[in-house]
N, C-alpha and C positions, 0 to 999 in steps of 0.2 A: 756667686752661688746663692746667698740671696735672695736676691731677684729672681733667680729661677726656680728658687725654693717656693717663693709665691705665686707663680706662674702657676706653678703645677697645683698648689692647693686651689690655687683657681678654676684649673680644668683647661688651664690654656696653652699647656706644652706641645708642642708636637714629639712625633715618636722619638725621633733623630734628640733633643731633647732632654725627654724623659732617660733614656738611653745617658746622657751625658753626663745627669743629675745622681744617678744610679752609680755610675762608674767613679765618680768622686767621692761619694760618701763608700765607696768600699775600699778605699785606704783608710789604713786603722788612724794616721793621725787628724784624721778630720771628723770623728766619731764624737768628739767632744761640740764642734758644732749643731753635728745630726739632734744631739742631745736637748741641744738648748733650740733651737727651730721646734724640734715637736714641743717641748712644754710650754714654748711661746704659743704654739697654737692650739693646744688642750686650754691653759687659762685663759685667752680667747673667748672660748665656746665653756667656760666655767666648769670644763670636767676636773682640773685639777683644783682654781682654786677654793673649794668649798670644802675641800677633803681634808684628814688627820693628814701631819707629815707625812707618815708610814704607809697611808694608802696610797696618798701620790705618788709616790716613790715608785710602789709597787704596779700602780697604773702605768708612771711613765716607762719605767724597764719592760713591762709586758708590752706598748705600744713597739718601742725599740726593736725588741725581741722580733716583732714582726713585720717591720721593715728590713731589719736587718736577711730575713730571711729571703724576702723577695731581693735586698739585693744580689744576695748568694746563687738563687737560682733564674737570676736575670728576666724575671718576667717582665716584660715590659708591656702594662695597662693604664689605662684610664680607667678611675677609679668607679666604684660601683657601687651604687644607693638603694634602699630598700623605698619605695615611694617616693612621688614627687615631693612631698610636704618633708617628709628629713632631705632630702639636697636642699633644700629652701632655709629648713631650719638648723645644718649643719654647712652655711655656707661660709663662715668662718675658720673652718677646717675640714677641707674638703680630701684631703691624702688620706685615702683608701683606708690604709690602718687606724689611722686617727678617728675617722667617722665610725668606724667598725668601735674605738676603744667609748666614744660620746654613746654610742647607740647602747652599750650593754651599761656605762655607768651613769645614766643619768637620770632624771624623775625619780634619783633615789631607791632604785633599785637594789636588792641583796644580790648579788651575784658574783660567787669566785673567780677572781683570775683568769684561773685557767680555762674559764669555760671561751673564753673570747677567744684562742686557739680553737682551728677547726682539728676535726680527726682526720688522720690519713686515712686514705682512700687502700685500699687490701693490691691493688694493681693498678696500671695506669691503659690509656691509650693513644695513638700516636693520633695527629692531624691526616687530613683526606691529604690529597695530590693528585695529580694529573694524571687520571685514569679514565679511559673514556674505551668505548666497544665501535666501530664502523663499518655499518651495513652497507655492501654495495647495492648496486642497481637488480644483479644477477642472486641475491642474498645469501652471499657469500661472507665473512666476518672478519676483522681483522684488529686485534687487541692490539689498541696505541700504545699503549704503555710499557709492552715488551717487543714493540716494534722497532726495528731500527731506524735512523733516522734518515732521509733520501726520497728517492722516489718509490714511493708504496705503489702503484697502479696507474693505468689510464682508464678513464671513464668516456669511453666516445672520442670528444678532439682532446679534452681535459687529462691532462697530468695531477695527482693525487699526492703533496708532499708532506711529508712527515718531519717538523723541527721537532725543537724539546717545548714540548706541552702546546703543540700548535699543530693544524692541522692546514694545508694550503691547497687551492684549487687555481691550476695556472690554464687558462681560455685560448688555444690557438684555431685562429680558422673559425669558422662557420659552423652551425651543431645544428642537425637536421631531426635530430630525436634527442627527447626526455628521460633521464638514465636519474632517478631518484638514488641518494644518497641519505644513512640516518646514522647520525653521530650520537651516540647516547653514554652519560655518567652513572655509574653506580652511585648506591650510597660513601661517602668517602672520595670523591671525584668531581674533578672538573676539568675544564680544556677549551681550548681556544681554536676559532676557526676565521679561517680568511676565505671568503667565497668568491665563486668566478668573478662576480661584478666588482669584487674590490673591498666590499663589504665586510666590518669585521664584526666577530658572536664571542660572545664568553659565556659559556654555558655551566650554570651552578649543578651542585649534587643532585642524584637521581633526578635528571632533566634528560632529554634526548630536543632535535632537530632536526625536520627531515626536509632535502631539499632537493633541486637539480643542480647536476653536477656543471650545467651551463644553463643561464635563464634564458627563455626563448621565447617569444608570443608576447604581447601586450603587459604583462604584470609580472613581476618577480615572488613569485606563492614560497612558502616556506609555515612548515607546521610546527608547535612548540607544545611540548608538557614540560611542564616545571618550570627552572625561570633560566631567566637569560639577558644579558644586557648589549646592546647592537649599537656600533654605529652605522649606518648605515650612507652607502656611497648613493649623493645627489644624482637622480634622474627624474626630469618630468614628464618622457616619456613613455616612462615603464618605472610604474609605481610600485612598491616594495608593502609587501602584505604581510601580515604575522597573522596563522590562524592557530584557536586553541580548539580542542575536542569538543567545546562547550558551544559551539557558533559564535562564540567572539573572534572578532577581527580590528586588529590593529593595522591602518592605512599612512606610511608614510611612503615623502618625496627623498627626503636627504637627511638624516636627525639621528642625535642619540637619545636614546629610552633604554629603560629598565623593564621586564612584563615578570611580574609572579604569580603565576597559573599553575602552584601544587592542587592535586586533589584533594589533601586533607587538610587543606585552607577554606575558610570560610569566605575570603574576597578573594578574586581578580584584581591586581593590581599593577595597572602602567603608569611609568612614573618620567615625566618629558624632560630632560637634562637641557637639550636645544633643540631649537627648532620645531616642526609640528606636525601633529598626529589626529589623524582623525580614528575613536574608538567606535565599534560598532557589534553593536548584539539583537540579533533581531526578536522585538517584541520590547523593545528596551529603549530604542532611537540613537541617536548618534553622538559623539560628543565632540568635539576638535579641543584639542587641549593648547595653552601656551608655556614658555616653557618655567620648568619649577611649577608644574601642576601635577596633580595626580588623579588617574580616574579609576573608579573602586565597584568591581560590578557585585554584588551581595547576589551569591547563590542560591540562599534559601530564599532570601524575594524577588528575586530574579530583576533588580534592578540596579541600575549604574545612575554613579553622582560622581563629581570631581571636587576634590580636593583642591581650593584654590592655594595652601598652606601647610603643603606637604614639607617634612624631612625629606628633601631630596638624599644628603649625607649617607641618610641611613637606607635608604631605599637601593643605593648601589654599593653601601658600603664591603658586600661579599666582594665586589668582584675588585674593590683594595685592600683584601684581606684582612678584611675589620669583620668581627660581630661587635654589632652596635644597637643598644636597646638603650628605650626610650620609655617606662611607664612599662613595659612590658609585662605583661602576664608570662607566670613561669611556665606555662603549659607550651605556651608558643614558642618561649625560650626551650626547651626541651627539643619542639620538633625539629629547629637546628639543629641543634647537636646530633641529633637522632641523625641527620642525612649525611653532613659532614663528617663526624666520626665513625660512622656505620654501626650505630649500636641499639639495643633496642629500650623502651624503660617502663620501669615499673610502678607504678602509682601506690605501695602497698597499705598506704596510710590515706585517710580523708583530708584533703587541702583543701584551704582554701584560695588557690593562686595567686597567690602573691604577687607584687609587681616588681620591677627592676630596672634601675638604671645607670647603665655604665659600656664600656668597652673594651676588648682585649682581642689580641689578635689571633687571626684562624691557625696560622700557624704552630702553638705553641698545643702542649699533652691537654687531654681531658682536663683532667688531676688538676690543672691550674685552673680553667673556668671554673668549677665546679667549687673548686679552693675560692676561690672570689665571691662567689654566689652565698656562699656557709659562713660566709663572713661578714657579710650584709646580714645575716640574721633568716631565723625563722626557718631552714631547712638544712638536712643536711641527707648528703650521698656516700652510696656504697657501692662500688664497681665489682661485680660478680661477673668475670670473662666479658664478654659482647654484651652484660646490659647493665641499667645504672638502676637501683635501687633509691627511690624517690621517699625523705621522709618527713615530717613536721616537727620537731626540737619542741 
């Protein structure tokens, strides 16, 4: 346990892991250990040893405190830094709570205890799920989500089936017309599609894809708002096209990519996992990407560069139900949450955006990111029904 105790002040646990590390310090006779692990790694990073007895004390029980409490309510994250320059300069104690107790007592600062505990949150909110609306050809509607699971429709030769959080198009015979189909996510939602050619979509929050329900003619066309991550099934005869509203087009043969084409994004961004993609914007030129590259078209200058040193990780991290930030601006961070949980936010104070980096998973309440976030320092949130109240500490 050790070992894995360092692991994780590392950064280098996996979920399964961190999970395992959690589940043993929450037997009360192993509590005496937990003990002495954190104070090893506060005197470390010299939060402890510079202090009176009594403050120690009172720093390491408040660190405890707040361990103890994440292992109570099982949150299982990767820990979460205020700027790159503190992960860097707190990387002798990197467990989440520890960095949070270095951040508030060190350079000698006055500050109570108790202030290092975040405030609770007045309500909470649940994570998105598989929620998604499907337009037929005829623009007809049929809500997946309280849909049973089977065969939902025929679209032409094409059967339309319905698993748990998947959506399938099974191809019999020859298809002589074009029967457009549009799978779209609310905020709070996402879902899964397997298309006629074999081809599979994972479609993030407030996204839609609109396609046919059999590809026919020379090219497989398929439209995209918001993002989406494809493998897509090898043809070099009928090439596989991603358009966005914007005249960008993504050109591949056989490849997984990631594309994030929200509106209230300031880039386009395709990000090439394998294989290869040609992007294309006209007035812009062309770019073929390899893979673990990224191409980033900027809106406002209406120009495209590639990323040859992209976070791939993080660029598909949604669709392994990671939020994953890296330096992050809190504003950007917001507009996640904002899709995923379907809520809306409030800026009521002047920020100055902060940055952030760390990880936790999609799956778990509001209340916890947000808990992670107020821990790291510098802001803190108040959940009023469907919006979050943004503020500066």
């Amino acid at each position: 346990m050790q070992n894995l105790f360092v692991k994780y002040l590392t950064n280098q646990c996996s979920v399964e892991e961190v999970k395992e590390l959690l589940a043993h310090f929450n037997v009360e006779e192993n509590e005496g250990m937990l003990r002495e692990l954190i104070k090893a790694s506060l005197q470390t990073n010299h939060a402890v040893a510079e202090k009176e007895e009594g403050e120690s004390n009172e720093l390491l029980s408040q660190v405890y405190s707040d361990i103890r409490k994440q292992i109570e309510t099982n949150a299982v994250v990767v820990p979460f830094y205020k700027n790159k320059w503190f992960r860097i300069a707190a990387a002798a104690a990197i467990l989440l709570f520890i960095s949070v107790a270095v951040l508030r007592y060190s350079d000698n600062k006055v500050v109570k205890p108790e202030m290092a505990v975040t405030q609770k949150v007045s309500s909470d909110i649940m994570p998105g799920g598989n929620k998604a609306i499907l337009t037929l050809a005829d623009g007809s509607t049929i809500i997946l989500d309280s849909a049973a699971n089977g065969n939902l429709t025929i679209q032409g030769n094409t059967k339309v089936i319905k698993l748990d959080g998947q959506l399938a198009y099974a191809a019999s015979g020859n298809a002589t017309e074009v029967m457009y189909n549009t799978v779209s996510t609310p905020r709070g939602g996402q879902y899964q599609l397997i298309l006629a050619d074999g081809s599979k979509v994972w479609l993030n929050a407030e996204s839609s894809i609109r396609f046919p329900a059999t590809f026919i003619g020379k090219e497989r066309n398929v439209q995209l708002t918001g993002e989406a991550y494809f493998e897509v099934v090898k043809n070099a005869a009928q090439p596989f096209l991603v358009e966005m509203n914007n005249g960008m087009t993504v050109e591949v043969l056989g490849t997984q990519f990631n594309v994030m084409a929200y509106d209230d994004e300031e880039m386009i961004k395709t990000t090439l996992v394998e294989g290869k993609v040609k992007v294309k914007k006209i007035g812009t030129g062309d770019i073929v990407l390899a893979p673990s590259q990224q191409a980033k078209l900027s809106k406002a200058a209406n120009t495209l560069s590639v990323d040859k040193n992209p976070d791939v990780s993080k660029a598909v991290a949604w669709k392994n139900g990671l939020f994953d930030f890296d330096d992050d601006k809190l504003s950007d961070i917001m507009r996640q949450l904002s899709r995923w949980y379907d809520v809306d936010m409030d800026y009521s104070m002047s920020l100055s955006d902060p940055h952030f980096t760390g990880s936790i998973r999609r799956e778990v309440n509001i209340s916890q990111v947000l808990h992670m976030l107020e821990l790291a320092g510098g802001v803190q949130f108040t959940i009023v029904g469907k919006k979050i109240v943004v503020k500066t500490k």
